[in-house]
N, C-alpha and C positions, 0 to 999 in steps of 0.2 A: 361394169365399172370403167372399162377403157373409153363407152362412150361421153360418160358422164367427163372425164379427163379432159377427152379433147375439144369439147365446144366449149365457145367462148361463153361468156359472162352475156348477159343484154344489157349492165350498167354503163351508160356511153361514158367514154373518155371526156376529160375536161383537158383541154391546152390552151394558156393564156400564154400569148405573145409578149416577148423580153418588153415590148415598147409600154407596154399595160403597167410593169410597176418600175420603170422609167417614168413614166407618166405621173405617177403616182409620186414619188419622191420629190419632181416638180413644184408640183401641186402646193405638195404639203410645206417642203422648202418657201413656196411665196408664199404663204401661209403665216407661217413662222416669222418670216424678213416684215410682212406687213406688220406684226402684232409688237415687234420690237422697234422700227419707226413708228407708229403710233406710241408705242414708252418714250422712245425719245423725245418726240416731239411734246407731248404733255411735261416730259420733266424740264426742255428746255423753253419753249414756248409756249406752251398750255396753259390755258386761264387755271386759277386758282378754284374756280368754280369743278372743270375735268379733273384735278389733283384731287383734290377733296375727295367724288365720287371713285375715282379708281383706287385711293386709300382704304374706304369704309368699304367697297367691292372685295378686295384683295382681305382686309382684318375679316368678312362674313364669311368665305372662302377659307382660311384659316381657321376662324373658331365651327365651323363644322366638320370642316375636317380634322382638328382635337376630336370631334367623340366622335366620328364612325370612318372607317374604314373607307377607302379609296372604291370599293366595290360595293360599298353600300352608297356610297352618292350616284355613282354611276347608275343603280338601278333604281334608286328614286328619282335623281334625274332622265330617266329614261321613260317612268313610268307617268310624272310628273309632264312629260313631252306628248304621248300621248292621251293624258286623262284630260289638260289642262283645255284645249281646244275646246271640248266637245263639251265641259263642263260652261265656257265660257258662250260658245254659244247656245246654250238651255236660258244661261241666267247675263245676258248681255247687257241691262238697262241696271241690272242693280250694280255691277263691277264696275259701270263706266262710272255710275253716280258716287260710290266710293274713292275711285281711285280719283275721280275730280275733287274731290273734298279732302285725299290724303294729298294731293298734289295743292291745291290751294296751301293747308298747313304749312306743308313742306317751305313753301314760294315762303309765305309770314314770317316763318322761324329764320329759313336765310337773309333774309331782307334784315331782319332784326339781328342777327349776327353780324352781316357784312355794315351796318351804320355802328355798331356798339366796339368790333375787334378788327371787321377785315378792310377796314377803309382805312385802320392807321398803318398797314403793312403796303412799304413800299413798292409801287408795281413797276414794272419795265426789267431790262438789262442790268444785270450788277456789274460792274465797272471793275474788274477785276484785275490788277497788277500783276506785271509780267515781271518773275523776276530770273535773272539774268546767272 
């Protein structure tokens, strides 16, 4: 029993270096500063066209996450990351020929929006009053 005591373990030691989640908090910090300049800059200077999409992105993100749980997206989108490749490349001629034909509708239906609604909205700088 006293052998069994004093020898060591054979599971080797793991030591990450302080500089490792240093690093890491970098990382993720530019991360983070990029993703809220890009908000910025769409809500101050961003075509109408990037507003639009990051709106309808952010509302599909929202109504899925109403019906499932935060760990349940996670592991569809995880599982969805790597089913989705492998499927695409099996079936590559028929996805591209689809999404060219949902991409054409898409282009039709905008074009028919942006002459009907979004050509009468002012584009440029709002001229905004300072007041004192």
């Amino acid at each position: 029993m006293s052998q069994s005591s004093s020898s060591q373990s054979g599971v080797p030691r793991l030591v990450l270096p302080k500089d490792f989640f240093a690093g890491v908090g970098v990382t993720v910090g530019t991360e983070v500063n990029r993703g809220l300049m890009f908000l910025q800059d769409l809500a101050c200077r961003g075509s109408l066209k990037q507003f639009l999409m990051a709106a309808i992105g952010l509302w599909l993100a929202a109504m899925i996450g109403s019906c499932c749980s935060f760990l349940t997206v996670l592991y569809i989108g995880f599982v969805g990351a790597h089913t989705m490749p492998v499927l695409y490349e099996r079936y590559e001629d028929e996805v591209d020929g689809f999404v060219d034909s949902l991409l054409m509708k898409f282009h039709s239906h905008y074009k028919k929006m942006d002459t009907g609604f979004l050509s009468r909205i002012p584009s440029g700088r709002f001229g905004f009053k300072k007041h004192d």
